[in-house]
C-alpha positions in Angstrom: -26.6 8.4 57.4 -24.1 6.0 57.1 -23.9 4.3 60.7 -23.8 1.0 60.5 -23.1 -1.1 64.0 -22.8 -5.0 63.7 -23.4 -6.5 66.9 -21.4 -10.3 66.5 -22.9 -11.7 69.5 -26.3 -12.9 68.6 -27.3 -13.5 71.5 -25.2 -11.0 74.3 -27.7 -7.5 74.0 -26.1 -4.5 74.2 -25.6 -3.7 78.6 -27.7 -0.7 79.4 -24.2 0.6 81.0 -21.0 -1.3 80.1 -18.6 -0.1 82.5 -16.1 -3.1 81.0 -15.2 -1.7 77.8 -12.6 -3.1 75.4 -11.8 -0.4 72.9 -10.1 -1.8 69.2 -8.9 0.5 67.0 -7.1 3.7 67.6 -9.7 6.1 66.0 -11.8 4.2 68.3 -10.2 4.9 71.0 -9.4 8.5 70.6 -13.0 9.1 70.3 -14.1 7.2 73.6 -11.5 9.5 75.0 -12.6 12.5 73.4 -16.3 11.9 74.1 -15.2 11.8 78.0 -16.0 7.8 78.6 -12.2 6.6 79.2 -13.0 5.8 82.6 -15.1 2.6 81.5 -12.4 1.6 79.6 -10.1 -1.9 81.0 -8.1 -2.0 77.8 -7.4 -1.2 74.3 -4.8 -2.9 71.2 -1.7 -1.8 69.8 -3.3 0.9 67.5 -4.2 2.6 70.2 -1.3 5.2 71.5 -3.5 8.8 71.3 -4.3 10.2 74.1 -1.1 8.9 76.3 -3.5 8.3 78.4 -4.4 5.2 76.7 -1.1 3.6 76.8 -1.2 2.9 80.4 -4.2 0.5 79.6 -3.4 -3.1 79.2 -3.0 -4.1 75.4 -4.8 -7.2 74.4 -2.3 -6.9 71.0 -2.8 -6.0 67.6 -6.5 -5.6 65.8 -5.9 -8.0 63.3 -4.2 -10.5 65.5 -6.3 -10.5 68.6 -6.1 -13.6 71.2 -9.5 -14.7 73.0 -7.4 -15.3 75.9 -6.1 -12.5 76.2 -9.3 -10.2 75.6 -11.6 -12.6 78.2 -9.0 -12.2 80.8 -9.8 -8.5 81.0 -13.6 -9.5 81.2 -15.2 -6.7 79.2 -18.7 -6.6 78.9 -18.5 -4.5 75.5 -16.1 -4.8 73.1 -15.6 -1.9 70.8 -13.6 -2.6 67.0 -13.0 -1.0 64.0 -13.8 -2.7 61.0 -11.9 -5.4 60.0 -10.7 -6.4 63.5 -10.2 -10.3 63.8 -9.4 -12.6 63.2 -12.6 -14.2 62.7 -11.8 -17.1 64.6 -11.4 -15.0 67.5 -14.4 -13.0 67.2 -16.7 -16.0 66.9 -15.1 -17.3 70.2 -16.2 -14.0 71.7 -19.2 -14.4 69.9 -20.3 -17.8 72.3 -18.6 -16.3 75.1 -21.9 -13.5 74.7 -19.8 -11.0 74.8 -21.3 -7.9 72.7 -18.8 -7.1 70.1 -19.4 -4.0 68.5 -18.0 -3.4 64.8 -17.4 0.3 64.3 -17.7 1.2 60.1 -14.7 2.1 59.0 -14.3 5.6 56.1 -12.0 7.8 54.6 -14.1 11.1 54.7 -15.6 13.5 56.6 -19.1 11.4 57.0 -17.0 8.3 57.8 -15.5 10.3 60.8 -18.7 11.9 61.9 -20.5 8.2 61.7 -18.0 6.4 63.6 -18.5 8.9 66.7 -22.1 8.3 66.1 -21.9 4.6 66.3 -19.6 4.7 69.3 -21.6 7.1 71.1 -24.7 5.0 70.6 -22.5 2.0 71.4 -21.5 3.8 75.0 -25.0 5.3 75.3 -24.3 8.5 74.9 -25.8 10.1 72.3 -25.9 13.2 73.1 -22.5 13.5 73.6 -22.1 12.2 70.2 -24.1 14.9 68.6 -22.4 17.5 70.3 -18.8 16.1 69.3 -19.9 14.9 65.8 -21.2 18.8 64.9 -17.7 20.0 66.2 -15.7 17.6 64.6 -18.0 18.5 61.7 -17.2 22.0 61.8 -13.6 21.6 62.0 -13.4 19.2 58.9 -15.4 21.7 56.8 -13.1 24.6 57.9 -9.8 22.0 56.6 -11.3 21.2 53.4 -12.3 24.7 52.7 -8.4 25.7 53.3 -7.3 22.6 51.3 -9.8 23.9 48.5 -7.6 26.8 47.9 -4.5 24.9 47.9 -2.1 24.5 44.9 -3.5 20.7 44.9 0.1 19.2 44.7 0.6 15.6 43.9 1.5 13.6 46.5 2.3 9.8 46.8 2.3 7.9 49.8 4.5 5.4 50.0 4.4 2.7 52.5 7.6 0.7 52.2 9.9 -0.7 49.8 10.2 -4.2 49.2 12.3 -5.7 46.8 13.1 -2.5 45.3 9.8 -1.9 44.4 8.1 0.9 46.2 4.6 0.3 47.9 2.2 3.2 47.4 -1.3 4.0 48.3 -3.8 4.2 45.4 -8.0 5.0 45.8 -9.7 3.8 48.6 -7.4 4.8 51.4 -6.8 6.2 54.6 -3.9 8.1 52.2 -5.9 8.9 49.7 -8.5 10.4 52.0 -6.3 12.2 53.9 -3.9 13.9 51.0 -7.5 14.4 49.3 -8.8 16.6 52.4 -5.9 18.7 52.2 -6.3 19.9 49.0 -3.6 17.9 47.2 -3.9 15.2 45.0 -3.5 11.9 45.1 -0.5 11.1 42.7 -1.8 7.3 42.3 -5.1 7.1 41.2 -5.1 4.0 38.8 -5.6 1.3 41.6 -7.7 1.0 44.6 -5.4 -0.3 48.0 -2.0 -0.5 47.9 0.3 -1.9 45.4 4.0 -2.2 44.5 4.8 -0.1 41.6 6.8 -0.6 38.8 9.9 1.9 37.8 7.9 3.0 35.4 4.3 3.8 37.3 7.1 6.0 39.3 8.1 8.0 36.5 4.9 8.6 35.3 3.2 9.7 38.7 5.8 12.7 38.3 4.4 13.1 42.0 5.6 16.8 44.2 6.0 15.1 47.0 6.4 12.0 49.3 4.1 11.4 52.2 5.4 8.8 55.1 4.6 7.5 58.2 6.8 9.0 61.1 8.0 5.7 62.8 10.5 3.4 64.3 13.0 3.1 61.1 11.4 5.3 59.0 14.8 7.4 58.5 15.6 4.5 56.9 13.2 4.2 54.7 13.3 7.6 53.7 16.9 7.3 52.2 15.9 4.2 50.5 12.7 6.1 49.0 15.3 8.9 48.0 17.4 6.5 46.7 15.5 4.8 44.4 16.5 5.1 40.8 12.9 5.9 39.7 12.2 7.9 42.3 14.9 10.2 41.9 13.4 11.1 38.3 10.4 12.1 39.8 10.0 16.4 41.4 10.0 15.0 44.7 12.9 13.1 44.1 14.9 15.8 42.8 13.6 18.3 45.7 13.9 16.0 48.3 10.2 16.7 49.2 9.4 14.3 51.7 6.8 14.4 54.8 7.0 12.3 57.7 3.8 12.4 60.3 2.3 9.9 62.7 0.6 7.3 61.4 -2.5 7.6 63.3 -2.7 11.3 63.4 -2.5 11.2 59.8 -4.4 8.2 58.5 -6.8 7.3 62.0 -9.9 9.5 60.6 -10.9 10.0 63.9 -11.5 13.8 66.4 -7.6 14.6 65.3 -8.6 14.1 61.4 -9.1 18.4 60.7 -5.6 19.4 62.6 -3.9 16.7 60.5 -5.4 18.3 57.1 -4.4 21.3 58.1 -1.1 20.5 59.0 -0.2 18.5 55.7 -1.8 21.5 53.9 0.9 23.9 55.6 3.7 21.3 55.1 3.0 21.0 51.2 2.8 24.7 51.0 5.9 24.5 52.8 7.6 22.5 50.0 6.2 24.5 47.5 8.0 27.2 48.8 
């Protein structure tokens, strides 16, 4: 099992029952809602928009970005973050503060998903509630990848912005990746690990089905200038117009919604295919 929960304040034990609870992340967040703890929660960052429910919390900002002040003024006594939430500056500031900050693993597959309800169940305490919605969530992503098996495995690029003409797509590694991999397509950039501007002629050669996008503020935009582009418009997709648009964290948060957002790219793809 691949749980692995790294506790940054040395010395700040986990509380027997944290009723303070900072949540970071919006898979994290989704599953402390979905596990039936929001109550304990006094606030959550940016990333965190699913269930509605969460926006009404106060937002201590973005993951990356966060500002001691503004976490210690909410006075958690748990803090709850994805991997990679920082910066490290702030953490350690938390760290001497003994607050216990809880680093969640992050993962782009189905044991990443069921191990992150695992650690934040144990996190909360509530193991048993984490069993229960780790062997459902389980259940669910099985059923996805077993309709994304008999898929006509498509290849799709995701493409996160263009900059300087150059388009910026998802290689192995990723939340993309993962995601376009559980619903039975394939991953139409495969040479690279992360993300990485392509040339024209990585475009071209990719020959990808279809586009997958973020739906979000501009993204209409973005779309035409993806369309636009003159390698693109070589490519199938291109010349279809085969382009999917769907929520960022629905689509790439690997957390309780991960299975219904397989199973809904699936259906979109077939869509395409006609």
């Amino acid at each position: 099992m691949r749980i692995l929960i790294l506790v940054a304040a040395l010395f700040a034990p986990l509380p027997a029952a944290a009723d303070r609870v900072l949540s970071v992340g919006g898979a994290v967040t989704e599953i402390v809602y979905a596990l039936g703890q929001e109550d304990r929660l006094v606030g959550r960052d940016t990333t965190s928009t699913w269930p509605e429910a969460a926006r009404d919390l106060p937002d201590v900002g973005y993951m990356r970005r966060l500002s001691p002040e503004g976490v210690l003024s909410l006075s958690p006594d748990l803090i709850l973050a994805e991997e990679g939430s920082g910066p490290p500056e702030t953490v350690q500031l938390l760290r001497e503060a003994a607050i216990p900050f809880v680093e969640i693993p992050d993962g782009f597959d189905r044991e990443a998903v069921l191990d992150k309800i695992r650690a934040i169940a144990a996190a909360l305490g509530v193991e048993e509630r984490g069993a229960t919605l780790a062997h459902d969530v389980g259940r669910a992503l099985d059923a996805a990848a077993a309709a994304g098996a008999d898929a006509a495995h498509p290849k799709v690029m995701f493409v996160m912005s263009v900059q300087g003409g150059r388009i910026l797509a998802a290689g192995r590694e990723t939340a993309a990746d993962g995601i376009i991999r559980l619903a039975g397509a394939q991953n139409a950039m495969t040479a690279f690990e992360g993300y990485k501007q392509l040339t024209d002629e990585a475009v071209i050669a990719a020959a990808p089905d279809a586009i997958l996008m973020m739906d979000r503020n501009g993204s209409t935009e973005l779309v035409e200038r993806v369309q636009s582009h003159p390698a693109m418009k070589i490519t199938p997709a291109g010349r279809a117009g085969a382009v999917i648009r769907m929520d960022g964290l629905y689509l790439l948060g690997f957390g309780p919604r991960t299975a219904d957002a397989a199973r809904e790219l699936s259906l979109k793809l077939a869509a395409l295919g006609g």
